[in-house]
Residue frames as a rotation matrix with the C-alpha (Angstrom) as fourth column:
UNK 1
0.023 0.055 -0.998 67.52
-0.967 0.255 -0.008 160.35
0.254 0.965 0.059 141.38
UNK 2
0.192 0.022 0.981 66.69
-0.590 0.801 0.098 156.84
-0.784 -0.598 0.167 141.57
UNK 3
-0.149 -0.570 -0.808 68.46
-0.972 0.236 0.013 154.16
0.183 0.787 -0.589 139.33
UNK 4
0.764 0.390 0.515 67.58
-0.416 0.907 -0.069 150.56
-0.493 -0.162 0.855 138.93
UNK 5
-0.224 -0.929 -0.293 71.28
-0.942 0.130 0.308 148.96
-0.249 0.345 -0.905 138.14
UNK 6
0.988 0.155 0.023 70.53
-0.138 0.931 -0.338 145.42
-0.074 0.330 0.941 135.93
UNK 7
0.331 -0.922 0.198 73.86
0.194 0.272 0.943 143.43
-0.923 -0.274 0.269 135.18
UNK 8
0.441 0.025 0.897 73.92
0.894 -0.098 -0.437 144.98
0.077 0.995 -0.065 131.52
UNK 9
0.855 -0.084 0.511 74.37
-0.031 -0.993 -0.111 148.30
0.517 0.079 -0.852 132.72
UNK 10
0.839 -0.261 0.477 76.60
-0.285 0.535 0.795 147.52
-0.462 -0.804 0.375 135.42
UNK 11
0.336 -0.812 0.477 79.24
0.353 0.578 0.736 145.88
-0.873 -0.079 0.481 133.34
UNK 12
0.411 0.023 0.911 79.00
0.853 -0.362 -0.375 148.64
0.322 0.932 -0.168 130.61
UNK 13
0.838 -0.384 0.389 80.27
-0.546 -0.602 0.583 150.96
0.011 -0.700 -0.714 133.93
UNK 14
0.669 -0.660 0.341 82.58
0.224 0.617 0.755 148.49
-0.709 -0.429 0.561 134.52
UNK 15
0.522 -0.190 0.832 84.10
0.836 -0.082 -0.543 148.71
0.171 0.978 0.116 130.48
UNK 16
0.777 0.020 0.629 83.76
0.361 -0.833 -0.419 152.21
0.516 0.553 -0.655 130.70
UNK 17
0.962 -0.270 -0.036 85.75
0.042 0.017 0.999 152.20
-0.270 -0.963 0.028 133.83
UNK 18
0.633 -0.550 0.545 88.26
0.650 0.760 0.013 149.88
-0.421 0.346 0.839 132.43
UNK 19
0.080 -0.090 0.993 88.73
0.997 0.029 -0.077 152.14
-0.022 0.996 0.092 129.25
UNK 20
0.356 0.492 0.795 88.57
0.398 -0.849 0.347 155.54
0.845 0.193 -0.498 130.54
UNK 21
-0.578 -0.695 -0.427 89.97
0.696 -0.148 -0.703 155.10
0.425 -0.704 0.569 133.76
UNK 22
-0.540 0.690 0.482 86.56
-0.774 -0.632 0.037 157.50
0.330 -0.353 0.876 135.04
UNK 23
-0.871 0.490 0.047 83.88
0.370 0.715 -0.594 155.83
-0.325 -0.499 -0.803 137.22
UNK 24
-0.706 0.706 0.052 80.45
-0.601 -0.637 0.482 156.16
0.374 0.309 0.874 135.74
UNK 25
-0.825 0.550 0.132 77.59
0.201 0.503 -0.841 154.95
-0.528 -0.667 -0.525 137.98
UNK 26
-0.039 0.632 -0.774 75.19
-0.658 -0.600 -0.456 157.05
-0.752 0.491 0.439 134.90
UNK 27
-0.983 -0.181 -0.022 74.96
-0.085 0.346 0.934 154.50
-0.161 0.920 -0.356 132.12
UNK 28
-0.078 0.943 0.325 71.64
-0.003 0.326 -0.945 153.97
-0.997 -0.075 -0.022 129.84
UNK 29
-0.717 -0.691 0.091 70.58
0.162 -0.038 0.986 153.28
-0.678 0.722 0.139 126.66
UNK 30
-0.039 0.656 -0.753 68.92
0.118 -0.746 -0.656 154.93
-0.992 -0.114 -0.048 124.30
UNK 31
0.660 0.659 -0.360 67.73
-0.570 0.128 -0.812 154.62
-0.489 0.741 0.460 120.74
UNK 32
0.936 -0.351 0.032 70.36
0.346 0.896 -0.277 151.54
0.068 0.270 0.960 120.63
UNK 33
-0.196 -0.953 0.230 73.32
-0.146 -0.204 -0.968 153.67
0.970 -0.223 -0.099 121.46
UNK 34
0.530 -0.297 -0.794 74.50
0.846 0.238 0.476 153.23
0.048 -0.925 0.377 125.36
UNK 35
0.297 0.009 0.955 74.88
0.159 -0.987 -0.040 156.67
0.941 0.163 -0.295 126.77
UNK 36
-0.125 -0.759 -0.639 77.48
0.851 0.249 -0.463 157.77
0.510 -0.601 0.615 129.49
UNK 37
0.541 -0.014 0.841 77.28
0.191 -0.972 -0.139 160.48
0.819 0.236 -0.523 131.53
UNK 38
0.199 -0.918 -0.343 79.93
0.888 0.317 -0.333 161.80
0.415 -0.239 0.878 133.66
UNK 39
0.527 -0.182 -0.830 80.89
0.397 -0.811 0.429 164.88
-0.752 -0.555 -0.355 135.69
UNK 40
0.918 -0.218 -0.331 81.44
-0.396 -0.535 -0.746 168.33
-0.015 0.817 -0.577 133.27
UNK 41
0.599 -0.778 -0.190 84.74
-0.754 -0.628 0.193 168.22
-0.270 0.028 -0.963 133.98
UNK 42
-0.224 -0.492 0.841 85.64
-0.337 0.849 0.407 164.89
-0.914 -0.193 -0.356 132.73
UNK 43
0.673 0.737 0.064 83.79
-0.197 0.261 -0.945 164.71
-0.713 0.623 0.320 129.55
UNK 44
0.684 -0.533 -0.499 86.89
-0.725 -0.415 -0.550 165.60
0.086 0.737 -0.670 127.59
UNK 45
-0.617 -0.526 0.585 89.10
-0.729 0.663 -0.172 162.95
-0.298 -0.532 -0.792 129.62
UNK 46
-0.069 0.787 0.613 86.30
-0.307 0.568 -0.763 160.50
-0.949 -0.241 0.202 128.92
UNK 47
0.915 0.375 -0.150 85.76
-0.244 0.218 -0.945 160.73
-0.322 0.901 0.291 125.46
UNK 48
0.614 -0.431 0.661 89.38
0.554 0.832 0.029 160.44
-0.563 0.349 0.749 124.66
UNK 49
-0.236 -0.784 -0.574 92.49
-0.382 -0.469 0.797 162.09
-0.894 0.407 -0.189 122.59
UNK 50
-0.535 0.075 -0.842 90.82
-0.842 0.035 0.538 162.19
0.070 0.997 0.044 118.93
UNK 51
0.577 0.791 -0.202 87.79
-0.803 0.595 0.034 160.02
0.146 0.142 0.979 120.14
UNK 52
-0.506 -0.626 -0.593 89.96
-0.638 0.735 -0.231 156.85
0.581 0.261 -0.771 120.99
UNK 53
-0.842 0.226 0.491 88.21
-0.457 0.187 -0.870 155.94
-0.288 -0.956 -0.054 124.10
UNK 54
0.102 0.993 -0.065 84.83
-0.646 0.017 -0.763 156.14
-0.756 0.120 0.643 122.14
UNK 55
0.240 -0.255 -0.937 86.20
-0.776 0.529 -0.342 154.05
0.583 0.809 -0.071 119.05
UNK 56
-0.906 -0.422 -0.005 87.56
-0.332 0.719 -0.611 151.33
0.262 -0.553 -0.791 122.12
UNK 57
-0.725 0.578 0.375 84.18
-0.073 0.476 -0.876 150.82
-0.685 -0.663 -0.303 123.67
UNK 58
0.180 0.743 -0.644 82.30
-0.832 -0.234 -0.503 151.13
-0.525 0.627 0.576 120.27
UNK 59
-0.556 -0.643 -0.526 84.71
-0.721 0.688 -0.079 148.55
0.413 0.336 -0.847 119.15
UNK 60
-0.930 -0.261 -0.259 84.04
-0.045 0.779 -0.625 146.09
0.365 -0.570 -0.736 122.20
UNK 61
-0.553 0.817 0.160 80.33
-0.018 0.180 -0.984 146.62
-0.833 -0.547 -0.084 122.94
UNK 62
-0.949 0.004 0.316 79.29
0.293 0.386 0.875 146.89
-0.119 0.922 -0.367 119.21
UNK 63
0.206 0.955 0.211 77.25
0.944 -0.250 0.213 150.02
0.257 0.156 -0.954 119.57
UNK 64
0.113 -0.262 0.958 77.15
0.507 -0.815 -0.283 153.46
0.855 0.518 0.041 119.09
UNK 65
0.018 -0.222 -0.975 78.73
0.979 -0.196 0.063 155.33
-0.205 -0.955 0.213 122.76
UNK 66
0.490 0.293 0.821 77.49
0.269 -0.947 0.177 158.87
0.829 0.134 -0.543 123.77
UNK 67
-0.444 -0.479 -0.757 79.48
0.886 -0.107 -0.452 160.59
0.135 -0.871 0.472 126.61
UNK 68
0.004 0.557 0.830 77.53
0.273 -0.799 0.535 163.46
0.962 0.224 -0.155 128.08
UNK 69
-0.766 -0.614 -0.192 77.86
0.158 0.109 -0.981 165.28
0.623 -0.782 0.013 131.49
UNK 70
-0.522 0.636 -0.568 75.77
0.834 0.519 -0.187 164.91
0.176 -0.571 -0.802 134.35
UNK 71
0.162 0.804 0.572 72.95
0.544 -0.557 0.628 167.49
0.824 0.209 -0.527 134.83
UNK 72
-0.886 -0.460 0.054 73.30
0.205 -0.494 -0.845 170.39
0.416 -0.738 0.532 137.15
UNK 73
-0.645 0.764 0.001 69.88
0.035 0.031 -0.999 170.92
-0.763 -0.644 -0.047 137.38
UNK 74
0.375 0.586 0.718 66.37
0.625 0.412 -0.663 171.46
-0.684 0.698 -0.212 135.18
UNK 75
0.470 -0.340 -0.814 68.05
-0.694 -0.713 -0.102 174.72
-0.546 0.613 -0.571 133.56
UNK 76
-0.694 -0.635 -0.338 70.67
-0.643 0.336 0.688 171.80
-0.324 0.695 -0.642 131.41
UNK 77
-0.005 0.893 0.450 67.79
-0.372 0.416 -0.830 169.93
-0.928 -0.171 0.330 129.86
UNK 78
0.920 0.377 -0.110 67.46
-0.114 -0.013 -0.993 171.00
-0.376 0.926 0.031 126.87
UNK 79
-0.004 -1.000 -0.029 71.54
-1.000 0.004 -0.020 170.56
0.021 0.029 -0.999 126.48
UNK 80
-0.601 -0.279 0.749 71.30
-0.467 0.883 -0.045 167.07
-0.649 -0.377 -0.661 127.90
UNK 81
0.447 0.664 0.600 68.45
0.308 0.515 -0.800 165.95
-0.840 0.543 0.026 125.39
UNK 82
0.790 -0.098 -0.605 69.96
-0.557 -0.527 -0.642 167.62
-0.256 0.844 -0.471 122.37
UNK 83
-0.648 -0.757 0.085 73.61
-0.741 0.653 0.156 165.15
-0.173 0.039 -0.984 123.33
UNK 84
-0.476 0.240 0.846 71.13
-0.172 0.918 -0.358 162.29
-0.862 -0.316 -0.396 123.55
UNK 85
0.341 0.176 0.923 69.47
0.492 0.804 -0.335 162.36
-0.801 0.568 0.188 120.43
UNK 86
0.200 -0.488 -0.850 71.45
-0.770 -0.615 0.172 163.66
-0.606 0.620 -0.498 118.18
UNK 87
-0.936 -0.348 -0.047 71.57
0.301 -0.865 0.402 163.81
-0.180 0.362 0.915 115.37
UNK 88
-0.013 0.919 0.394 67.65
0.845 -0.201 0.496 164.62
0.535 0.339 -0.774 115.50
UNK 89
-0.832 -0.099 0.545 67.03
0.084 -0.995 -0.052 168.25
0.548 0.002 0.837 116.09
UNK 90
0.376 0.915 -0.144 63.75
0.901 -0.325 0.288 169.76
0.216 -0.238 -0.947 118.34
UNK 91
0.093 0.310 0.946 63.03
0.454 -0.859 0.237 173.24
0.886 0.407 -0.220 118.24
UNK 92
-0.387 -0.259 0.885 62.84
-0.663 -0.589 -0.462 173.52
0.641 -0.765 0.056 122.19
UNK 93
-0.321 0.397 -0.860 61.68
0.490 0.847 0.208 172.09
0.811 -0.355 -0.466 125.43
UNK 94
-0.347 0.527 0.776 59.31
-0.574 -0.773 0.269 173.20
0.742 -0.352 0.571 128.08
UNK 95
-0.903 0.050 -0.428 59.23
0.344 0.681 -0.647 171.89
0.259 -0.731 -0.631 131.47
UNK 96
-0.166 0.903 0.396 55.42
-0.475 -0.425 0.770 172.44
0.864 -0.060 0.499 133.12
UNK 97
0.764 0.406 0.502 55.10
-0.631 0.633 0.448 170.79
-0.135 -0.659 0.740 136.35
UNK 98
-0.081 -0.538 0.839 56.54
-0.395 0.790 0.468 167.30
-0.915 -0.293 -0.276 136.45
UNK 99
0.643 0.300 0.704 55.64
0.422 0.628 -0.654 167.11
-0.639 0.718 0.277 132.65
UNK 100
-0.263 -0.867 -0.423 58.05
-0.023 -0.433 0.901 168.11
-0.965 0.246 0.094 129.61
UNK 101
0.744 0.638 -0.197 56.74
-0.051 -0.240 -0.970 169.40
-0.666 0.731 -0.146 126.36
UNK 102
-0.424 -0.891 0.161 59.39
0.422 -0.037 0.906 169.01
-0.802 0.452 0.392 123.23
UNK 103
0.710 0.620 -0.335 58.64
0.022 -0.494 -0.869 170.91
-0.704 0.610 -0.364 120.38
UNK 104
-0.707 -0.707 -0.019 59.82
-0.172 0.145 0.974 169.81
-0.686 0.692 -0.224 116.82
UNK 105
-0.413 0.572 -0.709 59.04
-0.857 -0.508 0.089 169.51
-0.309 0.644 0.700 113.62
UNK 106
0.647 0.744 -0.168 57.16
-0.762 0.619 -0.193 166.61
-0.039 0.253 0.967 111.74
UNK 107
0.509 -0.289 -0.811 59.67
0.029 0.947 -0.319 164.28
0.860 0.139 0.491 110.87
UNK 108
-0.549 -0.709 0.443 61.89
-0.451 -0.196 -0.871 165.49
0.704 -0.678 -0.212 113.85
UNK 109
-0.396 0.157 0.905 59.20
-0.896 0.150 -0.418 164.48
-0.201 -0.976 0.082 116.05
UNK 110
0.835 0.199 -0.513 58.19
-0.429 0.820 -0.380 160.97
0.345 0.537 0.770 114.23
UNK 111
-0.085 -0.983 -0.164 62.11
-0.083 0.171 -0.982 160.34
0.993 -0.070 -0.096 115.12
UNK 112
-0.758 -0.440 0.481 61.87
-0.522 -0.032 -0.852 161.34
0.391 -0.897 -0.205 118.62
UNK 113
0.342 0.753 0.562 58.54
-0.921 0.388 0.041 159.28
-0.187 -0.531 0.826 119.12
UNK 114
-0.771 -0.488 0.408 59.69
-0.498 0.862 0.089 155.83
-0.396 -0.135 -0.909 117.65
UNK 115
-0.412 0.601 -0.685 57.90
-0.374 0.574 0.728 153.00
0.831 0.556 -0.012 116.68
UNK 116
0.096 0.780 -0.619 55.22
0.268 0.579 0.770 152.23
0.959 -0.239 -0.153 119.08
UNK 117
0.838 0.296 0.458 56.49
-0.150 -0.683 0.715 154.62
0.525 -0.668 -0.528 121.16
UNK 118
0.744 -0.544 -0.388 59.63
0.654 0.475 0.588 153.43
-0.136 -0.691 0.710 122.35
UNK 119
-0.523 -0.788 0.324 61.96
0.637 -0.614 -0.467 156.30
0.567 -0.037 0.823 122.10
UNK 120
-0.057 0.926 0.373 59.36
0.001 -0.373 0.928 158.00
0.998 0.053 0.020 123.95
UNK 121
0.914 0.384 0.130 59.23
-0.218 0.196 0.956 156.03
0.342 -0.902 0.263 126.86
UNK 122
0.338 -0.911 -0.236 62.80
0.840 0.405 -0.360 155.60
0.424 -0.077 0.902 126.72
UNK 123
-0.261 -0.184 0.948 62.90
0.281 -0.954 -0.108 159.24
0.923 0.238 0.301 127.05
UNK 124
0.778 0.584 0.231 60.16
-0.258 -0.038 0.965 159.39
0.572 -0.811 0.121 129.95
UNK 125
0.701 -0.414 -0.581 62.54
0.410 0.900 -0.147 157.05
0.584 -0.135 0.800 131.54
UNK 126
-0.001 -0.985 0.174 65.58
0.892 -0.080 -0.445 158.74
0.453 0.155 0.878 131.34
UNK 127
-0.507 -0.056 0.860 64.13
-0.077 -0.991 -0.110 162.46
0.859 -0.122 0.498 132.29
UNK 128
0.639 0.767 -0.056 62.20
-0.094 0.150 0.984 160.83
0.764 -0.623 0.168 134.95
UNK 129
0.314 -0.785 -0.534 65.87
0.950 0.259 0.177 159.50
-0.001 -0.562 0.827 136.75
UNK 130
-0.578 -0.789 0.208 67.53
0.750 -0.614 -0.245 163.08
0.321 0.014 0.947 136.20
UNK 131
-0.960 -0.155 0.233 65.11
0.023 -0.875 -0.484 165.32
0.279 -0.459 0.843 136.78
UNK 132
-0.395 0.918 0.016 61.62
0.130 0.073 -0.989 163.99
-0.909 -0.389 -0.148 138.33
UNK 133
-0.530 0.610 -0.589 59.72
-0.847 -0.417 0.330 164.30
-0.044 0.674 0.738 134.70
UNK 134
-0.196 0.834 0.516 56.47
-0.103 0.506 -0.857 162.43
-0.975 -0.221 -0.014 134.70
UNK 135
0.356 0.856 0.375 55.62
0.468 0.184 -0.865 162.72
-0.809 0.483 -0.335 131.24
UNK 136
-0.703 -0.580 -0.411 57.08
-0.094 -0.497 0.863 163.88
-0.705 0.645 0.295 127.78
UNK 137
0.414 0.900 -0.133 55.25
0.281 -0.265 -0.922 165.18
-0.866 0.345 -0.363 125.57
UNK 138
-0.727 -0.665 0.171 56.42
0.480 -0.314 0.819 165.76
-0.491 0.678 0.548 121.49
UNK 139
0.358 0.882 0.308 54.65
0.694 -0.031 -0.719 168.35
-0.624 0.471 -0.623 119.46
């Protein structure tokens, strides 16, 4: 997995760090929320006693904070996309090659394309760092 670390992200690890007492080196962001992801076994430790953790860094970054655990491989996909956009819904996902097919419904997939495409390529983005995906497809 390769990761390009800007000084946004970076000091949103740092926060999370802070605030959580977990190191995340996983941070991106995604349809304006800023999206954590962490080792399974921490997720629960991460997120906080009654969500406090998330309500602290939602507080102090002044955007919506996903915590979600790092991929084991391509088999947690469709898990790991389903945390990320939530609360939009797709029907399934199909991996072909280096390309990834979502299936949803009309407005579901209007949602997961975006204006001008930018949840899209956010997507691309994101499935491209975790698991090699070249290409997302929504139909």
């Amino acid at each position: 997995m390769t990761k390009v670390l800007d000084m946004r992200t970076i000091r949103y690890s740092n926060l999370f760090h802070r605030v959580t007492k977990i190191r995340s080196n996983h941070c991106f962001e995604y349809n304006n929320a800023i999206v954590f992801s962490v080792p399974r076994n921490l997720v629960s430790k991460a997120i906080g006693r009654d969500n406090k953790n998330l309500e602290i860094l939602n507080k102090i970054i002044g955007k919506k904070i996903k915590i979600v655990a790092i991929p084991q491989g391509k088999e947690d996909i469709e898990n790991f996309v389903a945390i990320i956009t939530r609360p939009i819904k797709f029907k399934a996902i199909e991996i072909k090659g280096e390309d990834a097919i979502i299936s949803a419904g009309a407005q579901s997939k209007a949602s997961l394309i975006g204006k001008n495409r930018s949840r899209l390529m956010e997507m691309e983005n994101i499935l491209g760092q975790y698991f090699g995906i070249k290409k997302v497809l929504v139909k």
